[in-house]
C-alpha positions in Angstrom: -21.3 11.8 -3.1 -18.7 14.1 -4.4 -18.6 16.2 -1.2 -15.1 15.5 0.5 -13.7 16.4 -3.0 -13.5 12.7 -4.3 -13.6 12.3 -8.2 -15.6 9.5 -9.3 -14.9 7.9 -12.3 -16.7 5.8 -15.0 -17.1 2.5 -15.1 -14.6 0.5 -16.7 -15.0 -1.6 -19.4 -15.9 -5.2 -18.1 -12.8 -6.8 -20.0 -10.4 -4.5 -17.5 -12.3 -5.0 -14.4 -10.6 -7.7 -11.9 -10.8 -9.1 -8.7 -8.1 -8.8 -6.5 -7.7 -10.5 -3.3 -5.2 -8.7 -0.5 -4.6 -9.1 3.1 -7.9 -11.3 3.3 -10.0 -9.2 1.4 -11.2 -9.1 -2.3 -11.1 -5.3 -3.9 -13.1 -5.3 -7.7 -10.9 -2.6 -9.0 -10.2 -1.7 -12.9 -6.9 -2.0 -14.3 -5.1 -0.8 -17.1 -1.9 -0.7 -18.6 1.4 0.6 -21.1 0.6 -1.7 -24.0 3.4 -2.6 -25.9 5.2 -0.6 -28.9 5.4 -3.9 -31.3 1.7 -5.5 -32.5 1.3 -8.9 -31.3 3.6 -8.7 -28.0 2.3 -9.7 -25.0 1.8 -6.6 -22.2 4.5 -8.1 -19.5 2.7 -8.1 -15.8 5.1 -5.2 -14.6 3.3 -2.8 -17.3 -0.2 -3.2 -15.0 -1.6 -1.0 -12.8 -4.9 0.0 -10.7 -6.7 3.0 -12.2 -10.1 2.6 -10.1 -11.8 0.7 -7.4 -15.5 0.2 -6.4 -16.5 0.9 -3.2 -19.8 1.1 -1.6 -21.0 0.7 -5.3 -19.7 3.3 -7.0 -16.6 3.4 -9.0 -13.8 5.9 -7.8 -10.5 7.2 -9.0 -7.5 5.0 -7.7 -5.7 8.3 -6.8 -8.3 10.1 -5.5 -9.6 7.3 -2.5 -6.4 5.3 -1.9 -3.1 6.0 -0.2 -0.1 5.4 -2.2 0.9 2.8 -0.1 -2.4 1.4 -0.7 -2.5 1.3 -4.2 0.9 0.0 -4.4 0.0 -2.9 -2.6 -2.9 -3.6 -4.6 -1.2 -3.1 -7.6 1.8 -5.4 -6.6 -1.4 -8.4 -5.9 -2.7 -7.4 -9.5 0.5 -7.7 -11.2 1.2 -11.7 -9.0 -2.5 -12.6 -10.4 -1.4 -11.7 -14.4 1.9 -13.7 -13.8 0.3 -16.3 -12.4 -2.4 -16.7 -15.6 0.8 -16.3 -17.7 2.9 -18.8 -16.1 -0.6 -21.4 -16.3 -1.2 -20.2 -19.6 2.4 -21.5 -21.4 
């Protein structure tokens, strides 16, 4: 499946794999993020990002299989969706 020069990537671990929902359609990508310097502070929503996405079943490389544009998009729907369970969460 490796033939257009893709690089697939392991499965994340099921606490850092989400469901994302954009422009009608829901993306089950794994995220991951800067984690603070200081134990016991909260990672803020703008430290988030997409690292891979499954598609057709197999887990690929956010890099390697979206456009930037793309991946900014989804990464601006991931970071609305952690805000949100913040702001539900206080």
């Amino acid at each position: 499946m490796d033939d257009k020069g893709y690089k697939t990537t392991f499965p994340p671990l099921a606490e850092n794999v989400r469901e994302i929902k954009f422009g009608g359609a829901w993306f089950e990508v794994g995220i991951d993020c800067q984690k603070p310097d200081e134990p016991g502070v909260v990672t803020h929503p703008d430290n988030f990002w997409i690292d891979s996405i499954k598609i057709g079943g197999v887990w690929w490389g956010a890099q390697d299989v979206l456009s930037e544009g793309m991946r900014a998009c989804l990464d601006d729907s991931l970071r609305h969706s952690i805000a949100d369970e913040y702001k539900a969460a206080a």
